[in-house]
VMD Tcl script that draws the C-alpha trace (Angstrom):
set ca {
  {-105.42 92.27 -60.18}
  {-104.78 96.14 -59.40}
  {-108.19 96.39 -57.97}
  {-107.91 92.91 -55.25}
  {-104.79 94.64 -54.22}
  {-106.35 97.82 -53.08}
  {-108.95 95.72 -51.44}
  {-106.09 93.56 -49.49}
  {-104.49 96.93 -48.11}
  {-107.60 98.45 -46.66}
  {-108.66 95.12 -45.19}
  {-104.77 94.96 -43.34}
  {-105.34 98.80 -42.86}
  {-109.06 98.18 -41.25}
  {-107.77 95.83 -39.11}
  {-105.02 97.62 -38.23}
  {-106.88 100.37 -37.21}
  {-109.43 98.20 -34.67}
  {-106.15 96.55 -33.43}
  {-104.82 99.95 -32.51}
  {-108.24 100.89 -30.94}
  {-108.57 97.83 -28.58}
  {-104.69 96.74 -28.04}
  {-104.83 99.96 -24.80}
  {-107.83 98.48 -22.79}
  {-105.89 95.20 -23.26}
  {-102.92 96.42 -21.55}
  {-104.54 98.35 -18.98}
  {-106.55 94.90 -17.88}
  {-103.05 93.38 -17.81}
  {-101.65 95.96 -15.78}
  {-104.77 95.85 -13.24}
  {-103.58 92.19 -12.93}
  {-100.02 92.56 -12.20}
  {-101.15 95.84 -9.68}
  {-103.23 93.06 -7.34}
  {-100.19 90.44 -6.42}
  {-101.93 87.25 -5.02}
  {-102.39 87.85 -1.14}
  {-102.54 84.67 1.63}
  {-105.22 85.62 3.48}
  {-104.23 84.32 7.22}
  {-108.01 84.33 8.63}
  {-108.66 81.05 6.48}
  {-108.95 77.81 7.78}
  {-109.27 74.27 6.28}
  {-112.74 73.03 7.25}
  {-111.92 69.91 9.26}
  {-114.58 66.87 8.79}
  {-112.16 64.88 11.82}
  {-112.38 66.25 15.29}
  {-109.72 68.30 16.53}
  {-107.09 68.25 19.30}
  {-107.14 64.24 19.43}
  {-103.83 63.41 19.21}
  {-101.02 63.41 21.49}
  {-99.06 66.00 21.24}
  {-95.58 66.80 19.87}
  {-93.59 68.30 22.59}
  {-90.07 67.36 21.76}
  {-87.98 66.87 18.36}
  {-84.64 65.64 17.10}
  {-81.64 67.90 15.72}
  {-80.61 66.26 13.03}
  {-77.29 68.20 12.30}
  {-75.21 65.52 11.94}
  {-77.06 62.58 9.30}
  {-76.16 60.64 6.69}
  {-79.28 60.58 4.56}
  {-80.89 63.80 4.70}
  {-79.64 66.82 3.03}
  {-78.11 69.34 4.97}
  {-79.87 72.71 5.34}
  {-76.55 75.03 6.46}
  {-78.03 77.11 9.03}
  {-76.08 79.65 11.27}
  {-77.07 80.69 14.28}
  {-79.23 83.14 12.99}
  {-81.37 80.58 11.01}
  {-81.71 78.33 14.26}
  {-82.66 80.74 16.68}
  {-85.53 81.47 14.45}
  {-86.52 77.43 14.48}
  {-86.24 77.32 17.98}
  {-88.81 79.85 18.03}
  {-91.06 77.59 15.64}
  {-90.56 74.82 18.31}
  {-91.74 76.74 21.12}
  {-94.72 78.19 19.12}
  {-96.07 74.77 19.45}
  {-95.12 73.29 22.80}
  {-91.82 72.19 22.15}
  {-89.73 71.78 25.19}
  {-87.23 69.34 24.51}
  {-84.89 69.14 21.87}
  {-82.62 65.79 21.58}
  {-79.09 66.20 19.21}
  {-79.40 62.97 17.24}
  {-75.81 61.90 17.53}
  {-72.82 63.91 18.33}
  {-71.04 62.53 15.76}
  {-71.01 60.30 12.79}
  {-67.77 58.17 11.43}
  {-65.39 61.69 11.33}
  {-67.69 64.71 11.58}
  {-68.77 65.70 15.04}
  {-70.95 68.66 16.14}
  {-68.19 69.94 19.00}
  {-64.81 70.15 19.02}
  {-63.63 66.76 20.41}
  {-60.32 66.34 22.29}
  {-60.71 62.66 21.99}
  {-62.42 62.40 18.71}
  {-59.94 65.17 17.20}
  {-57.21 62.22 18.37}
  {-59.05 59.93 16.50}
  {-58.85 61.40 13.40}
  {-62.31 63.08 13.27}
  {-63.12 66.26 11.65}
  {-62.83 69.46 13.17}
  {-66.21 71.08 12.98}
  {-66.43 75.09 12.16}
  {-68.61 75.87 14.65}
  {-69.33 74.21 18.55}
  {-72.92 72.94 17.98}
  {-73.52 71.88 21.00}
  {-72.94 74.88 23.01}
  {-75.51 76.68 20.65}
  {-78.04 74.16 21.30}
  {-77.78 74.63 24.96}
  {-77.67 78.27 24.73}
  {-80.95 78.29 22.70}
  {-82.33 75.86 25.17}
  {-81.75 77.57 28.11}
  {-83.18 80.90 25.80}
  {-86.39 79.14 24.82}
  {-86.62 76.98 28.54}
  {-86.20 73.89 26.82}
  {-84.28 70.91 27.95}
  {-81.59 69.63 26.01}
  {-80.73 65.64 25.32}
  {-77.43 64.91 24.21}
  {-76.76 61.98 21.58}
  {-73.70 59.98 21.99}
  {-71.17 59.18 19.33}
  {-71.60 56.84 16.33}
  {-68.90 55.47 15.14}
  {-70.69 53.61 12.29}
  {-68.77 50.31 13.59}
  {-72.48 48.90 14.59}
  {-73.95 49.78 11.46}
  {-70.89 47.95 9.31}
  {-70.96 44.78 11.62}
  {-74.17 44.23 13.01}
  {-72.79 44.23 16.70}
  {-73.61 47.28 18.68}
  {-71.15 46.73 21.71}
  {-68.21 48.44 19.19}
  {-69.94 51.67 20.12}
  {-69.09 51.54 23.85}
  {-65.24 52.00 23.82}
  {-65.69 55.71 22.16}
  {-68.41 56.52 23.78}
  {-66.68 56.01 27.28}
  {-64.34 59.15 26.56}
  {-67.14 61.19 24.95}
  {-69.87 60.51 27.96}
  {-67.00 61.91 30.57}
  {-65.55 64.45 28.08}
  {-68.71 66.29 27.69}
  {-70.09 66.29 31.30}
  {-67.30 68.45 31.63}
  {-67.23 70.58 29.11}
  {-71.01 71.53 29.10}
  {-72.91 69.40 31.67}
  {-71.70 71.34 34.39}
  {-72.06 74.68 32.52}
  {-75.42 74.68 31.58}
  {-79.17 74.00 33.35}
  {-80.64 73.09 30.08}
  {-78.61 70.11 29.86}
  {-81.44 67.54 30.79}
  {-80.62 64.16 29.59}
  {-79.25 61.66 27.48}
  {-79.99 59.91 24.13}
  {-78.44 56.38 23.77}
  {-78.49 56.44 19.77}
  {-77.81 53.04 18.71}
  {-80.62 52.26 16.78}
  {-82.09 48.78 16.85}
  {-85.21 47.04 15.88}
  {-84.57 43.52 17.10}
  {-82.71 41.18 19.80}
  {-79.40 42.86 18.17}
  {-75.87 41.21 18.90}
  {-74.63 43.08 21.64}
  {-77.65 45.70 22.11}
  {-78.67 44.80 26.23}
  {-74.68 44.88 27.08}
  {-74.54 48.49 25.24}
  {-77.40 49.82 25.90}
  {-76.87 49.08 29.55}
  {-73.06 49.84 29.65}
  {-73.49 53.21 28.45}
  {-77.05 54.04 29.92}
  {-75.24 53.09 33.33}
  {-72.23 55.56 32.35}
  {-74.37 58.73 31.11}
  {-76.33 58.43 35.02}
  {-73.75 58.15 37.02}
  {-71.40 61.16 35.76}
  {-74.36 63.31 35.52}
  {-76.27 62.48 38.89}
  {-78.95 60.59 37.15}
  {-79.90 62.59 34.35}
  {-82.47 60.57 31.81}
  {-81.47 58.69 29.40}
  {-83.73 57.18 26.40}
  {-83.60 55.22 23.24}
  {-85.11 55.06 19.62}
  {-85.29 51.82 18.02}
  {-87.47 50.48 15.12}
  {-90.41 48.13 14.93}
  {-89.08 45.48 12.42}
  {-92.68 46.30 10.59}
  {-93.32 45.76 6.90}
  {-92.02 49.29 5.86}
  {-88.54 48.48 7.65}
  {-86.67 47.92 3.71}
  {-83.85 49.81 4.56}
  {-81.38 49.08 1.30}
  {-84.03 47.09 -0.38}
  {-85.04 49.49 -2.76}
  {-88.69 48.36 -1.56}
  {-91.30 49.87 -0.21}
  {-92.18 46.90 1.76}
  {-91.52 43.74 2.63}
  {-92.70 40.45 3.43}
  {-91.32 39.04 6.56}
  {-91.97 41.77 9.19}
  {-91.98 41.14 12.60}
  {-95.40 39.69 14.47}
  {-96.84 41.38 17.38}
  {-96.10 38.24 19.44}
  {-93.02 38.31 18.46}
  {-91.77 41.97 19.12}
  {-93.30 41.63 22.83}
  {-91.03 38.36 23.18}
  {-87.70 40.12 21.98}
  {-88.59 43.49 23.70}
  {-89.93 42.01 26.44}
  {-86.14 40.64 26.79}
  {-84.51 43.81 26.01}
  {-86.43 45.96 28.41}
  {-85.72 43.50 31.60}
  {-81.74 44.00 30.50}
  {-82.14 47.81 30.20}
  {-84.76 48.88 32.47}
  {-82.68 50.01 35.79}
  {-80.62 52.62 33.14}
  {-83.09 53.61 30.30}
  {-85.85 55.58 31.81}
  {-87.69 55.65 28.25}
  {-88.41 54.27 24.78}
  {-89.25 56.23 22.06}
  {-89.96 53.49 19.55}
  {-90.09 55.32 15.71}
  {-93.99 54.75 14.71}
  {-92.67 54.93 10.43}
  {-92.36 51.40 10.02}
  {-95.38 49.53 10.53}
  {-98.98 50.48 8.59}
  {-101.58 52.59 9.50}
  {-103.88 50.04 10.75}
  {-101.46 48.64 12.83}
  {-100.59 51.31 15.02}
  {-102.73 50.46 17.82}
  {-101.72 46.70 18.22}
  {-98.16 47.55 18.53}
  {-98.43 51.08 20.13}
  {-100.54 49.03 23.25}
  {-97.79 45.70 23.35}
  {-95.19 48.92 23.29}
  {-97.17 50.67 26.64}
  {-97.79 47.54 28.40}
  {-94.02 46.65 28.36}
  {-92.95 49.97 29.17}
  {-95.01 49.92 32.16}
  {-94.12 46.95 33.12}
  {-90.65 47.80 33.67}
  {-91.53 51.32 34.85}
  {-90.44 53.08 31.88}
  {-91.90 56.15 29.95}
  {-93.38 55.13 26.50}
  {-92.73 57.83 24.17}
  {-93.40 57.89 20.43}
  {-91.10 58.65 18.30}
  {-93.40 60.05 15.46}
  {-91.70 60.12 12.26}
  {-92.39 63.48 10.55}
  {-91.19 62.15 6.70}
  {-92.90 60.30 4.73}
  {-91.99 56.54 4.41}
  {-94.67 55.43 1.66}
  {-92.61 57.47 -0.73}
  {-90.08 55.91 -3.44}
  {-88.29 59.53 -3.07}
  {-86.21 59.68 0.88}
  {-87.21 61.49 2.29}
  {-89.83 64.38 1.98}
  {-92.59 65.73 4.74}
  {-95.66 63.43 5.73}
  {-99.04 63.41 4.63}
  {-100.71 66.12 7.63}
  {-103.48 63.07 7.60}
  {-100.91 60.50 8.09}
  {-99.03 61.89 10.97}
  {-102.31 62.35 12.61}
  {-103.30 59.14 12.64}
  {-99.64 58.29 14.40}
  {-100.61 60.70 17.14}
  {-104.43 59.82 17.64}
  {-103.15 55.87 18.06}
  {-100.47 56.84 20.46}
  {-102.41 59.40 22.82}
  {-105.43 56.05 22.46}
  {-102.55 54.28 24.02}
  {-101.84 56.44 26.92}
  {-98.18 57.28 26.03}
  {-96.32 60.04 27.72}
  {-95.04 61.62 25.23}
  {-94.52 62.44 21.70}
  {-91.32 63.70 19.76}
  {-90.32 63.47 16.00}
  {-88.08 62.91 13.55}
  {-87.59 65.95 13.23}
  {-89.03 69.14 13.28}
  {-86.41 71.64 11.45}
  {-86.41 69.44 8.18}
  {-89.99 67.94 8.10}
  {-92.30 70.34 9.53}
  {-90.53 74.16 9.77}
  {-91.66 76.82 8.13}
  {-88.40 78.05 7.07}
  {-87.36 74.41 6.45}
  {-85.83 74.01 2.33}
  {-89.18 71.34 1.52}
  {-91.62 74.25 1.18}
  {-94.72 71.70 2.17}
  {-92.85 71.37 5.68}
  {-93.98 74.79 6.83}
  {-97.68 73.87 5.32}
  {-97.46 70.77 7.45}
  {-96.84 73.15 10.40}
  {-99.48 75.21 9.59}
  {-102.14 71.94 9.21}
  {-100.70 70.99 12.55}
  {-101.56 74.49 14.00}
  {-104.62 74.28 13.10}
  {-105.47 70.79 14.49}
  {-104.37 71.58 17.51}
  {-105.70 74.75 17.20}
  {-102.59 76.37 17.73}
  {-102.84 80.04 17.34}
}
mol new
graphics top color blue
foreach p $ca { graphics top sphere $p radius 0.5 }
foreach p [lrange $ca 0 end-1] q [lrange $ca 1 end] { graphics top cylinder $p $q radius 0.2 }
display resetview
């Protein structure tokens, strides 16, 4: 017994003794490691197996600073100033506010909205924008109201009425201030022969041109594709709209419209991959027809997601461009650039989708 326990205490005292003897060049390999912090080294490139520089494109986005589905980011000045210097790294040159307001929160300080009850907003958005505009030579689109009557009731001519006092109201106050105010953004958003939608849409087109000397105006509807499951809890759905069938009903909408809406920018998120080019040449034909600029809208989120809504696929929105520069369009801008593809946007993949984009285009 006496004799296996002297044996047990020079085997612990052995090992004890190699332990001491290797545990130093163990910690000086660790603390080699943590001495060399990884390092991004910027002269990489992905190797590309697609050709580059085939797609059309981006050269304008929405702000979205006033939504209803997207989380807010809470960016001063500061923090935009900086994005607006992402934009222009990349050929951005016009930025469109989405809306102006939403139900009660607005981006500048009302007088008529404030009389309606609307929220008083801490800071005047909309002078910022077109100061950074004007900063960064970009032109600046401004989004009329929504009151979310449309959305509750199907019938878009309840958005006229508010939208007559905020149309004169900011001419005003900013059109007549600032060179970077370049146009107008009709932001009822539509998909089909909507109750009410020609009336509007012309009404207020009609309005924004003749206070502001004919300044453009544009829209941004939907293509009633199989990805349009808004509410659904879906990804898709059966009944979406036929090719025929969307040149019939817009086909309708632009002979109403044409005379006051000098473009459509219809959002390319809701139809499949493989379908781009059938509607994205119906889409170019009809503007054309009515000599109207076909933009693309091209959606910079990803809508084959269960989760709303997080940045695209870089492959994905590629394809969206390369179908719409095949088409001839005029011009490309997305929803939107400060969530979706800025590299100081909170989704950390936006800013890698900026740099895939970059290097696409080959965008130094």
């Amino acid at each position: 017994m006496e004799t296996n326990n002297r044996r047990a205490f020079l085997k612990k005292a052995a090992l004890a003794g190699a332990s001491a003897l290797v545990a130093p060049s163990l910690l000086a390999t660790d603390a080699r490691s943590e001495s060399r912090p990884a390092t991004r080294n910027e002269e990489l490139q992905s190797k590309l197996i697609v050709p580059k520089n085939k797609g059309l494109k981006i050269s304008g986005t929405f702000l979205d600073e006033i939504s209803h589905d997207i989380p807010h980011q809470n960016w001063g000045e500061r923090e935009w100033d900086l994005d607006f210097q992402h934009m222009k790294r990349i050929g951005i040159d016009t930025v469109i506010m989405i809306r102006s307001g939403y139900r009660k929160f607005m981006t500048y300080p009302s007088p008529y909205l404030l009389k309606k009850g609307c929220y008083m907003p801490s800071v005047d958005l909309v002078d910022m924008y077109l100061r950074l505009a004007e900063k960064y030579q970009m032109k600046f689109y401004f989004g009329l109201y929504d009151s979310g009557r449309y959305w509750d009731t199907g019938d878009l001519s309840w958005e006229i009425e508010d939208n007559k006092y905020v149309i004169d109201e900011v001419w005003k106050m900013y059109g007549q201030k600032y060179k970077s105010f370049g146009g107008w953004y009709i932001s009822g958003e539509i998909s089909r022969a909507t109750k009410g939608a020609i009336d509007a849409f012309h009404t207020m087109g009609k309005q924004c041109k003749d206070v502001s000397n004919g300044l453009p105006t544009f829209i941004s509807p939907w293509i009633d594709g199989k990805k349009a499951i808004m509410g659904t809890g879906k990804l898709t759905k059966e009944d979406a709209v036929s090719v025929q069938q969307h040149e019939k009903e817009w086909n309708e909408i632009f002979d109403g419209i044409h005379d006051v809406v000098d473009a459509c920018a219809f959002q390319d998120g809701h139809i499949d991959y493989d379908e781009l080019d059938a509607f994205f040449t119906v889409n170019k034909k009809l503007a054309d027809k009515y000599g109207m600029q076909c933009w693309t809208n091209a959606e910079s989120f990803d809508r084959d997601m269960p989760i709303r809504f997080l940045p695209i696929k870089f492959d994905k929105l590629r394809m969206k461009l390369e179908a719409a520069k095949r088409a001839g369009y005029d011009k490309a801008i997305t929803f939107e650039f400060s969530h979706f593809m800025s590299p100081q946007s909170a989704y950390l993949q936006a800013g890698h989708l900026y740099d895939r984009y970059r290097e696409y285009f080959e965008i130094k």
